[in-house]
Structure formats: C-alpha cells, structure tokens
C-alpha positions in Angstrom: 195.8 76.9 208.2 193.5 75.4 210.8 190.3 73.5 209.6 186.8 75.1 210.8 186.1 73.2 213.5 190.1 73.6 215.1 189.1 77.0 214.2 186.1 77.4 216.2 188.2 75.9 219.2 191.1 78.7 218.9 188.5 81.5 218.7 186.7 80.3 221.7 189.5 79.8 224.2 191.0 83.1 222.5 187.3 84.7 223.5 187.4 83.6 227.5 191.2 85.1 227.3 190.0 88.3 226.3 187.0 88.5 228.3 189.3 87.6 231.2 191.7 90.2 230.8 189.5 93.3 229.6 191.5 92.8 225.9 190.6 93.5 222.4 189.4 90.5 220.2 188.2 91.4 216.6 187.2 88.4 214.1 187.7 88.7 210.1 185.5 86.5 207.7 186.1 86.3 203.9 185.9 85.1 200.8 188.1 85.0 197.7 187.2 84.3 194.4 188.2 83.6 190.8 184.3 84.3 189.1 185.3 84.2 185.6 188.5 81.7 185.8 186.6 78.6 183.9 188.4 76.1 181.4 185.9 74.1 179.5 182.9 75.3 181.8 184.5 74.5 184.9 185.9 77.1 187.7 189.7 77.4 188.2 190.5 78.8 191.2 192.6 77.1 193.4 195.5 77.8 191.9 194.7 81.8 192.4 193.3 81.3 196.0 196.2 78.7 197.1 198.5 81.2 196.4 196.9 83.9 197.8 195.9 82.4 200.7 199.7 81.4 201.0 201.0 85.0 201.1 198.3 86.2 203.8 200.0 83.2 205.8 203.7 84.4 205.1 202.5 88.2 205.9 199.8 88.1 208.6 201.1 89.0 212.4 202.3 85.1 214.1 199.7 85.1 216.7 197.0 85.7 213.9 195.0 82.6 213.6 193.8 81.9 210.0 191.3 79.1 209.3 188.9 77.8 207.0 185.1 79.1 207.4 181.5 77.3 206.9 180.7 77.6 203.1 184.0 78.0 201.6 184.6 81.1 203.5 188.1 81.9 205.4 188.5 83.8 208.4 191.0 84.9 211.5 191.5 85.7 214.3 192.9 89.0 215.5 194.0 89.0 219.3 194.6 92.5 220.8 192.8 93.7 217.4 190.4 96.5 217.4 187.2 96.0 214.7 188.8 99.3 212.9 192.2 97.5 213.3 190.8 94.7 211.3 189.6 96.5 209.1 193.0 98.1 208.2 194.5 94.1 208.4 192.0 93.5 205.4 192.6 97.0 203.5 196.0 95.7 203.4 195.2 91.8 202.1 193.1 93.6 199.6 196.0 95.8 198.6 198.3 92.6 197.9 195.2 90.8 196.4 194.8 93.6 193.7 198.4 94.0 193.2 198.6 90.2 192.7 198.9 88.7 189.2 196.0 85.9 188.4 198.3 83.0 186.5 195.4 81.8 184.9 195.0 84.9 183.4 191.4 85.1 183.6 189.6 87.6 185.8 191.6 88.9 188.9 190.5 87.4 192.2 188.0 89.1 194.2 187.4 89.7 197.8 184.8 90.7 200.7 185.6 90.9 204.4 183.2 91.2 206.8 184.9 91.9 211.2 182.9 92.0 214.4 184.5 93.0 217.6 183.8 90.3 220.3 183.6 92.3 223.3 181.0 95.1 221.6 178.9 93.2 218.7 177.0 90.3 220.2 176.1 89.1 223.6 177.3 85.6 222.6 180.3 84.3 220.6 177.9 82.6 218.1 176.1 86.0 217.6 179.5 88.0 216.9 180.5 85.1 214.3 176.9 85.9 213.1 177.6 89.7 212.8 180.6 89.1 211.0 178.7 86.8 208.5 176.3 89.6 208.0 178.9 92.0 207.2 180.6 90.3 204.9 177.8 89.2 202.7 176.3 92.7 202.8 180.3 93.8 201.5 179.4 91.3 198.6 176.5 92.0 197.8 175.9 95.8 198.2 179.6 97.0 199.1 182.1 98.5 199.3 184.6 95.1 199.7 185.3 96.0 203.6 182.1 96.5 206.2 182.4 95.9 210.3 179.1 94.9 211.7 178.7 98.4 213.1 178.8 99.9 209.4 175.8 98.1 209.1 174.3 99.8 212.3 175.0 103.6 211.1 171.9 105.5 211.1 169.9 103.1 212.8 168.1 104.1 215.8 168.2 101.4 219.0 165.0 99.6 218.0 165.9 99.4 214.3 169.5 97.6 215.3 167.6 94.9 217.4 165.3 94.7 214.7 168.1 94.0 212.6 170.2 91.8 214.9 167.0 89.5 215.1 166.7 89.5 211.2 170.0 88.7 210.7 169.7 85.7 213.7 166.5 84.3 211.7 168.8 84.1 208.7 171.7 82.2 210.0 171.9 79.3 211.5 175.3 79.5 213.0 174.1 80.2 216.5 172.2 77.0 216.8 175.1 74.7 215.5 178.2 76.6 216.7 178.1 74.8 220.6 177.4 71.4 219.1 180.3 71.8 216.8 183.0 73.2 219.5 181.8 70.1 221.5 181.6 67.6 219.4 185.7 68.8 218.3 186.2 68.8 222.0 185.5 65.1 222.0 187.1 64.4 218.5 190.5 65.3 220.2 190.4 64.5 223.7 191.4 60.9 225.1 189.8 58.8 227.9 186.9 60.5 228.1 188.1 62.7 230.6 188.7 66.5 228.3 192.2 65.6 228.1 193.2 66.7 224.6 195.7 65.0 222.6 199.4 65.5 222.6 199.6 67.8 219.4 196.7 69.7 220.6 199.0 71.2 223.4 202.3 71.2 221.0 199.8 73.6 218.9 198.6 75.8 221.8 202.0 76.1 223.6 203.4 77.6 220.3 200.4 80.1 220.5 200.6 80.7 223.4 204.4 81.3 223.5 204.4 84.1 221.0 201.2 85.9 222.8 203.2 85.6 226.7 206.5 87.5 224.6 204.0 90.3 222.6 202.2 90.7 225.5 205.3 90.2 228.0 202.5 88.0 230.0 203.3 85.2 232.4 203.1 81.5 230.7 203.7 78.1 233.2 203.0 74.5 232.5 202.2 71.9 235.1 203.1 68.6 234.0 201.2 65.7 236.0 202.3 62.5 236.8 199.7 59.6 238.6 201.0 56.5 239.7 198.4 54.3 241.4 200.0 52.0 244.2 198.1 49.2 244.4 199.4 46.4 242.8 196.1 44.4 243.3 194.2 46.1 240.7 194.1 45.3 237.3 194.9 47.3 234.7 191.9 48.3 234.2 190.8 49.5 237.4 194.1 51.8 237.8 192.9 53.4 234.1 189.6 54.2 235.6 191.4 55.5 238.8 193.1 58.1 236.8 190.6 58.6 234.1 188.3 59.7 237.4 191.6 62.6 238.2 192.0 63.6 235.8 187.8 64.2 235.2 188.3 65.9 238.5 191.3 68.2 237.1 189.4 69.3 234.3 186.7 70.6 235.7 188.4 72.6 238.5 190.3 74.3 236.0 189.8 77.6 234.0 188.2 77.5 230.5 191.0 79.2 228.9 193.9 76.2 230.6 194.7 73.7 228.6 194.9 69.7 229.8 196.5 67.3 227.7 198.7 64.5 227.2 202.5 64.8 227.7 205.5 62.5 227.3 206.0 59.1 229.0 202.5 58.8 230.6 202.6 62.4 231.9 199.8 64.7 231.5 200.4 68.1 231.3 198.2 71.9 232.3 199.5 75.2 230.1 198.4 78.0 232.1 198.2 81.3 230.0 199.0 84.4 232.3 199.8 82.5 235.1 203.4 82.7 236.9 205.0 79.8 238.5 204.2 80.9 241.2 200.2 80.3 240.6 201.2 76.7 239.0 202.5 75.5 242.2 199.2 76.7 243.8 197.2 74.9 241.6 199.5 72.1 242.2 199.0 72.3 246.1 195.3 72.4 245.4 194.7 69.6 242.9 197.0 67.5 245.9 194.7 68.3 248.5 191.7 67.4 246.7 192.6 64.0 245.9 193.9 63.1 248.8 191.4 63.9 250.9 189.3 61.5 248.6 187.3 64.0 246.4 188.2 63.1 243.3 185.6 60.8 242.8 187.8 58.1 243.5 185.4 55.2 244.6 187.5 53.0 245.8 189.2 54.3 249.7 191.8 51.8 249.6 193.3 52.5 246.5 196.5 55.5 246.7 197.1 57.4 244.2 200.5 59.3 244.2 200.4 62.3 241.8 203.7 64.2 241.2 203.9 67.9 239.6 206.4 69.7 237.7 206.1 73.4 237.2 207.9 75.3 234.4 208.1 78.7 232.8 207.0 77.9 229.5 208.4 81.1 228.4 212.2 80.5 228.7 211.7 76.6 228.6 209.5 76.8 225.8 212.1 74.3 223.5 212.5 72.1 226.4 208.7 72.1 226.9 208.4 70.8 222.9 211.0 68.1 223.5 210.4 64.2 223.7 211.6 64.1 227.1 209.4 64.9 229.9 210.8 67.7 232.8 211.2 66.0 236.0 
C-alpha cells in the first residue's frame, strides 16, 4: 500500500492518462474505524483495520491503486472506473467489512466512502480529491455509509452547486497543498536534479503499467538510454553536468504521463504507456537530432556526446525489462 504522497503521484499520472485517452477515472476515499475498541482507555484498532485493510489488498482488481490518505484516511484509485462503478467497489468492501469478525471483540469496524469522477466533478485534480473529501465526510456524518459527490448535488439548482463547490473549497485546504506536495515527491525521488526518478520508481510503474497494456490490450515500449561523453579531457565532473543537461532536455520534451528514470549499468531508461515500438524509435530519432544539433543546452561545442537507444515491447519483455541486466 502506497504512502500519500506516492499516492498523490500515481493518481496524477493515472489523471493525464485518462484525460489523454477520453477514459474513465473514478477516486474512492475512506475511513475505517474501531470507535468503541479501547483497552484501559486507549483505542485498539489496528489490529481490526490491518486486517481489513489486508483483504481489500488480496481482493481489489491489480491495477487498483490503494494508498494511505491525509488524516488517517485511505483511498484508491479506480482506472476505467465509473463514479457508480465505485460505488459498487465500496458496496462490496462494506459487504466483507460487515461480514468480517472484530478479534478484539469490541464494536465492529465501521466505514464511510466518499468517490468523485475525475473527468465530470472538478475542473482541477485537487478539486475532484476535494469532492471526494466532501462526500465522504457528509457519508459520516449525515449518511448513508456510501455518497459520490453528485449525491451531494441532487436537487440543487446550478447556482446552489457552485455555491456549494465554493463552500466546500473554503473548507479544505487540499487544493492549496496538493501541487506542493506532488512536487516536493517529485524531487524526493528523482536523481541529479534532472526529473529522472529513481530505479524502483520505474520497477513500480512498469508493473502498473504492465497489467493496464494487457486489460486494456494497449501498446507499452520502453526506451532505454545510454550517454557516453567522448571527451577524455573533462573531468568527471564536467561529463556529469554534460549528461545531467540531456537528460534535463529529455524530460521536458516528453509527455507528462512517460516516465524517465534510472536503469541498469549507467543506463537511463523512458516507459512509454500506449506507445508502440514503433513511436519509441521516433522519439529515439528525435531526442538524436536535438542533441546533436547542439540544443540540449549543452554549453560546451567541443564536447560529443554519443547517446545510444534501445527500444523494447515492454509487454512481452516485461521480465526481461525487470532483470539486472540491461537490453542492448
């Protein structure tokens, strides 16, 4: 189970993949509790939750994304998931939750979900995770146990749900902080100050990214990089800048929802979610060109650098693509 911030990462690239290609993207907040589970005043529950929490992992679709929320909460992420399809995915934890013995035996555990539908319930990311939010603490405190944001909106006329949407904005914060958060992640995990994320950053989006390319039968290619600068006059140094400034360049000519990251033996490597091989080898072609023809802020004209691509179906060289060996 990914930590908040990892979290907040996922659902953002899984947010520009969905935008990109006209899909379905719902997002499921919630909490679980063990209110009257106390032993000498103090609250047991992680025992219950753990366990619980343990058989949504075991049960939930694989390219489901479950993480831990702001404030104790959890939610996921539901690719290709309508908001009334999330809503059945929680019916169904709620099910297993109420059919679950508490081995404290104290109160059962209790649930509220709250799901927003990215493409339909907020003009920003930060305001669907908002109308999520929303939902799920009205489910608490009102009910019923399961609301989607547009529950909330039934019966309102289109003044009264902007009223509403700007009430629930002045009452959460998570629009302000959610950027800062995403970027300051962004930097936890990268290397070289360049956006290149480290190497089990891509081990962990290849996997997802594997299992959405066979649900979705959807291309998947990797573009593994290699820079050698040939110049043995420069110090060490200098050739890490040389690089450092490519690989800058490569990051920012590529699309938000491609991943750059370190690979084996000094490579660096590109997954390209629906992308054919084809479309690898153009990018390849392009990111060639560029450099050589001295735009990738490379100050120095003397200095050649030799970069050397690989291209791979990450589909039917996905355990080859997870190996220690690089592809040549």
């Amino acid at each position: 189970m990914l930590t908040y911030p990892a979290w907040l990462l996922m659902l953002e690239r899984e947010y520009y993949l969905a935008w990109r290609a006209n899909r379905s993207l719902s997002i499921l907040i919630f909490s679980v509790e063990c209110p009257q589970a106390t032993r000498l005043g103090v609250r047991i529950i992680d025992g219950p939750v753990k366990e619980f929490l343990s058989l949504i992992m075991k049960t939930k679709r694989k390219y489901d994304v479950l993480g831990h929320y702001k404030d104790g909460l959890f939610a996921m992420i539901l690719p290709q998931t309508t908001v009334s399809g999330a809503k059945s995915i929680a019916r169904r934890m709620l099910k297993s939750l109420e059919a679950k013995s508490n081995p404290f035996n104290a109160a059962p555990l209790s649930c509220s979900f709250g799901a927003a539908d990215v493409r339909n319930d907020g003009r920003t990311l930060s305001m669907v995770l908002m109308a999520a939010e929303q939902a799920r603490k009205t489910a608490e405190e009102v009910g019923p146990k399961i609301l989607t944001y547009r529950d909330l909106l039934i019966d309102k006329t289109p003044q009264e749900q902007e009223l509403f949407r700007q009430q629930c904005i002045l009452g959460n914060l998570n629009h302000s902080v959610y950027g800062s958060l995403v970027e300051g992640l962004k930097k936890e995990l990268s290397c070289q100050d360049t956006g290149v994320f480290r190497l089990p950053i891509f081990q962990h989006f290849l996997q997802h990214d594997y299992r959405r390319a066979l649900r979705e039968n959807q291309s998947l290619s990797t573009l593994s990089i290699s820079i050698d600068v040939q110049d043995g006059t420069l110090d060490s140094q200098r050739q890490n800048s040389i690089k450092r400034s490519i690989l800058s360049y490569i990051a920012r000519i590529k699309r938000r929802t491609d991943v750059l990251s370190e690979y084996y033996n000094g490579q660096f490597i590109l997954i390209l979610p629906d992308t054919p091989v084809s479309g690898a080898n153009h990018l390849a072609r392009r990111i060639n060109e560029m450099v050589e023809h001295g735009k990738a802020l490379i100050s120095d004209g003397s200095c050649e650098a030799k970069l050397t691509f690989a291209t791979l179906d990450a589909v039917s060289n996905y355990e080859v693509l997870l190996g220690e060996t690089s592809v040549q």
